[in-house]
N, C-alpha and C positions, 0 to 999 in steps of 0.2 A: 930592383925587380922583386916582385914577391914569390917568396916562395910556394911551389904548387901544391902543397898540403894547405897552406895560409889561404891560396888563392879556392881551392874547394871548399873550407869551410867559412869563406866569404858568400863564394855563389850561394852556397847552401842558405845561409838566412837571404839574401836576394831574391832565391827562389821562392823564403815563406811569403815574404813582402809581395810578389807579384802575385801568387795562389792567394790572400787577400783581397786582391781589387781586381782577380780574374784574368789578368793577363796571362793565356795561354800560350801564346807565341812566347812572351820574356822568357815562360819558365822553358820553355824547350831550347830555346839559346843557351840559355845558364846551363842547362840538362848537357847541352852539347860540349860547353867547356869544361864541364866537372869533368866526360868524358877522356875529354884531350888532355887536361891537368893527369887524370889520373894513368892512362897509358904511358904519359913520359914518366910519371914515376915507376911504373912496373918495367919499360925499356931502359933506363938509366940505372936507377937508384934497388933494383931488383924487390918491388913490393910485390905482394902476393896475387899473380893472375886475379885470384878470387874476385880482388876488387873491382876490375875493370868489368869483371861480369854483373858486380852489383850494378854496374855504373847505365849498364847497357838493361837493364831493368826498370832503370829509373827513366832513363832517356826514352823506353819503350812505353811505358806508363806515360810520360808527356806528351809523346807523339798522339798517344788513343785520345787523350785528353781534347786534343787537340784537334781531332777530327782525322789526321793523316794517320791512319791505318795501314797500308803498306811499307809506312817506315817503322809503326810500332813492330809488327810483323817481322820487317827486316833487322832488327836487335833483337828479339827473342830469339831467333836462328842464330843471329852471332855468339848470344849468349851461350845457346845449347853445343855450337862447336867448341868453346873454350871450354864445358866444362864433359863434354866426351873426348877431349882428346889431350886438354894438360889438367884436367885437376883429377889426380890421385886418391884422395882420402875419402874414402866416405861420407865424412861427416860433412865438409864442406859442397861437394858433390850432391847427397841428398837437398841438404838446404838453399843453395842456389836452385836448382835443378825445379825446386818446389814453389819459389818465386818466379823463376820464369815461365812455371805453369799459369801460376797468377796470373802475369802478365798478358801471356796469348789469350787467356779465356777472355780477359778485359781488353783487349784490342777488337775479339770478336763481337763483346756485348756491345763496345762503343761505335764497331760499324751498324750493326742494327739488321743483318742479313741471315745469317746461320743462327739463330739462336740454340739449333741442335747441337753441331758444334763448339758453340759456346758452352755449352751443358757439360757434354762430355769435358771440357777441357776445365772448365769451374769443379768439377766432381774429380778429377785428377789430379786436381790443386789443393782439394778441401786434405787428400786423403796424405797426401806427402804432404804438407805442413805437419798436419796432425803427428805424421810420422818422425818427421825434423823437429817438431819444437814442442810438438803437447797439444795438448785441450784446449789449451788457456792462451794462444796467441793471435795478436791481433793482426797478421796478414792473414789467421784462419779465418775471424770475425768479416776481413774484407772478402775474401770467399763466397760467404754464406751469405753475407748484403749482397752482392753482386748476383747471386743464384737464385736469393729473393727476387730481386731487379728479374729477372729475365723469365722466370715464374711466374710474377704477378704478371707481365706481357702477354705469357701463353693462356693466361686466365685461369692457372690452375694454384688457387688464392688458399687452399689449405696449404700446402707444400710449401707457398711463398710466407704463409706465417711461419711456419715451423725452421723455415733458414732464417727470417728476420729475427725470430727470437732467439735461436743460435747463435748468434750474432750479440745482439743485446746484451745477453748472458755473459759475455765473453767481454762484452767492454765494460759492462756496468762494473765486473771483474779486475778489471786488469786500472780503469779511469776513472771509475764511481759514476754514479747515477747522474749529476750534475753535468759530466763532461758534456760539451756540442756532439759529438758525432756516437753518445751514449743517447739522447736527447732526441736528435733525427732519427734512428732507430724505430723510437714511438712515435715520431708522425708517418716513417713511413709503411708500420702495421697499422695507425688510423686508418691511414691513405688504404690499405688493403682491405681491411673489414668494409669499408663502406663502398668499394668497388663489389664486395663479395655481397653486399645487400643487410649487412648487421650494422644500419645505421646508429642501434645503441650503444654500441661497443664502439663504434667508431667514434662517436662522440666521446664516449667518458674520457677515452686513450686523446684521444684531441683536446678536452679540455685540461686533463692532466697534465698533459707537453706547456700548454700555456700555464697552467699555476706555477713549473716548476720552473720554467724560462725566469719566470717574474719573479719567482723568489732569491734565485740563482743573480741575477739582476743584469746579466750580463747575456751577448750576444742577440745585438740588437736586431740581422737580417732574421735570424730564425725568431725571434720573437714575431718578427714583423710577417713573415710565412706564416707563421703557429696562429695568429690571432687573427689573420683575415681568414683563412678557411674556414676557424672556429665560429667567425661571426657570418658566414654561410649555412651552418649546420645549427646555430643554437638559437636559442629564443633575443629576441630585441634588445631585452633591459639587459641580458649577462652580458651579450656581442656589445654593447656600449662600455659595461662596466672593463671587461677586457682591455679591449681597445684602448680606452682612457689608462688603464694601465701601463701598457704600452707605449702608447704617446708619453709616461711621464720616464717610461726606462731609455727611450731615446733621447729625451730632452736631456737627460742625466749625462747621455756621452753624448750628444754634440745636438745644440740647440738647432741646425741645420742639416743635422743626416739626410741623405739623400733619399730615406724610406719613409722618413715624417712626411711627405705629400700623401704616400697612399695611404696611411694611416688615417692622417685630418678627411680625406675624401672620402673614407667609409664610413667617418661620423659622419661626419656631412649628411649623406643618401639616409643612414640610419636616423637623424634626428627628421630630416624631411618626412620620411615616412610613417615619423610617431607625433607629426605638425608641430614638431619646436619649431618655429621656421628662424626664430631671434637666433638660437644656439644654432644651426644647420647654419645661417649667412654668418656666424662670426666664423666658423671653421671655413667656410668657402673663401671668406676674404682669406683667410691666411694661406690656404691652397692655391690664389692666385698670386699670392705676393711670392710665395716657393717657386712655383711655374713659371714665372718671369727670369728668375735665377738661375733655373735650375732646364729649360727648353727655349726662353728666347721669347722677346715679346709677340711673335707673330707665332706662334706656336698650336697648335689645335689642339694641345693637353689645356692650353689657355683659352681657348673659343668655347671651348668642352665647359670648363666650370663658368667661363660669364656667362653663360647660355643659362647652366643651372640655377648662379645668381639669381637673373632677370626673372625665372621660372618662377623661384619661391618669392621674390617682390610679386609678383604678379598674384599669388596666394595669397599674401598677406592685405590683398584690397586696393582701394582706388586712391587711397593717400599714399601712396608706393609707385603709384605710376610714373615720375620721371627717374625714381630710381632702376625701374623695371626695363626702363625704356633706352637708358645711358649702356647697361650692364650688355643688353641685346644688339643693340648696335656696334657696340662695342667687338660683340660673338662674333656679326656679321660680317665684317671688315676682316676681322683673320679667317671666316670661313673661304668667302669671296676668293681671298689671294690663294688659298690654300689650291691649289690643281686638282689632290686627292679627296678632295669634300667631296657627297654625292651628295647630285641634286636633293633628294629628297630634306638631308638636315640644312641646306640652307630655306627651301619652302616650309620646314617646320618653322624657323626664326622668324623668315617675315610674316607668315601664319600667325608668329604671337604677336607681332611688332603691329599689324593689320587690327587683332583684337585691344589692342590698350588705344590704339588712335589710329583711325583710317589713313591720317596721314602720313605714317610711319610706314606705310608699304612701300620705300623706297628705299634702295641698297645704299648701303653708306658711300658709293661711289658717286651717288645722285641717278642709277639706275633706275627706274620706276617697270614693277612688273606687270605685266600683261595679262 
């Protein structure tokens, strides 16, 4: 049987693995046995209360995570009793005590209800960290993200830069500039200036995220975040050049990541739009061949693109017409089955299906519309 020091610092990397691919629930499990490990070692083995209060910290931060607020809630009061009634020392007392501020403020920001509340309790937290560990620590920096976060809500976007960059400061510091969560940082004061209406500043700060993601070569979701906004807010030729970037930092870690569809999709729309139609259909072939894999051959992410297929055959003239014509019918058939289709895009398909041959106004079930 393992032992329960052995068995926490198992959960422990379990818990990084599931916070990777999102599983909220895994990590609240694990959260719960690190728990249970660590109690019998404070009732048996006499470890230091303290830990069980870190434990209830962490378990509280899972729960918010997780959407269960009243049990994030219900650890931060556990916490607060252990450490008002058995931890003596100051120094651990302050610094617990400063984490489980953390925690309540973040229970409150992830219900989405008080943000007053939340305020108060983020500003309580910034100021006992500060007190427990310095300037330079990184559950202050979580703090000051979290007080951004709940500023930029209230629309009060100066305040909300000034804790993001508090913030930044604080991890560029402690992680370097290159780290991921130094990184989101700067997309998310883009994200704020361009809320605030200084769409220049938002830009440069957004394209800057993407030069450095790319340089950095690594962390493929936020590149994939970083370069589709940027190809929202920037000129054509950069949002392609990006992109294609992109596309080659993903192909680098896994020729099939599962964010290479939305990538190849925004070339796609972008080469449409600039009449590559040749380069637009090679990326859309590959976007359908992803979608098959990756939602399931009757899939409306897959109706979606043969649709668009059929579109740009249909642009590119009348020697294109049975390609135009296989690709749309093809839409039609997943649209048809699909329940949630609205009328409307199945009348646009045979709309186009009608303009390439009259006698194409008939649903791939052999329907004929009226």
């Amino acid at each position: 049987m393992m032992h329960p020091l052995s068995s926490i610092d198992a959960l422990e990397r379990k818990v990084a693995e599931l916070e990777a691919v999102g599983d909220r629930d895994g990590v609240i499990e694990c959260r719960i046995h690190q728990l249970a490990s660590t109690q019998l070692l404070v009732d048996v083995h006499d470890l230091p209360i303290a830990a069980a209060c870190h434990q209830h910290c962490l378990l509280s931060e899972a729960y918010s995570l997780g959407g269960y607020v009243a049990q994030a809630l219900e650890h931060v009061h556990y916490g607060q009793q252990i450490v008002e009634s058995q931890i003596y020392d100051n120094g651990p007392s302050h610094r617990l005590g400063s984490s489980l501020a953390l925690a309540e403020g973040f229970a409150y920001v992830a219900e989405g209800k008080d943000y007053q509340l939340a305020l108060q309790c983020l500003h309580k937290a910034a100021t006992l960290l500060k007190q427990a560990y310095g300037p330079e620590d990184l559950q202050l920096a979580r703090a000051y993200e979290l007080l951004g976060k709940v500023t930029t809500t209230r629309k009060e976007y100066s305040t909300a830069l000034e804790h993001l960059s508090q913030a930044w400061e604080i991890r560029e510091h402690c992680l370097g500039w290159e780290h991921e969560q130094t990184l989101l940082l700067w997309l998310d004061m883009a994200w704020v200036h361009h809320l605030a209406g200084d769409q220049e500043e938002a830009l440069s700060l957004q394209q800057s995220v993407v030069d450095k993601v790319i340089k950095v070569g690594k962390y493929p979701n936020l590149a994939t975040d970083a370069a589709l906004r940027l190809a929202k807010w920037t000129d054509t030729k950069t949002a392609l050049d990006r992109l294609r970037d992109v596309e080659h930092l993903l192909r680098n870690h896994d020729a099939h990541h599962p964010r290479m569809v939305e990538i190849k999709r925004e070339l796609a729309l972008l080469l449409i739009k600039r009449r590559e139609h040749d380069q637009a259909l090679e990326y859309l072939a590959d976007v359908q061949k992803l979608e098959r894999g990756l939602y399931g051959q009757q899939s409306v992410q897959l109706a979606r693109t043969l649709k668009a297929m059929g579109t740009v055959y249909m642009l590119k003239g009348n020697s294109y017409q049975s390609e135009a014509v296989d690709a749309l019918r093809a839409s039609l058939a997943i649209f048809e089955g699909n329940p949630s289709t609205s009328v409307a895009v199945i009348q646009d398909v045979k709309q186009k299906l009608q303009t390439l041959h009259p006698a194409a106004n008939t649903s791939s079930t052999g329907r004929t519309t009226k």
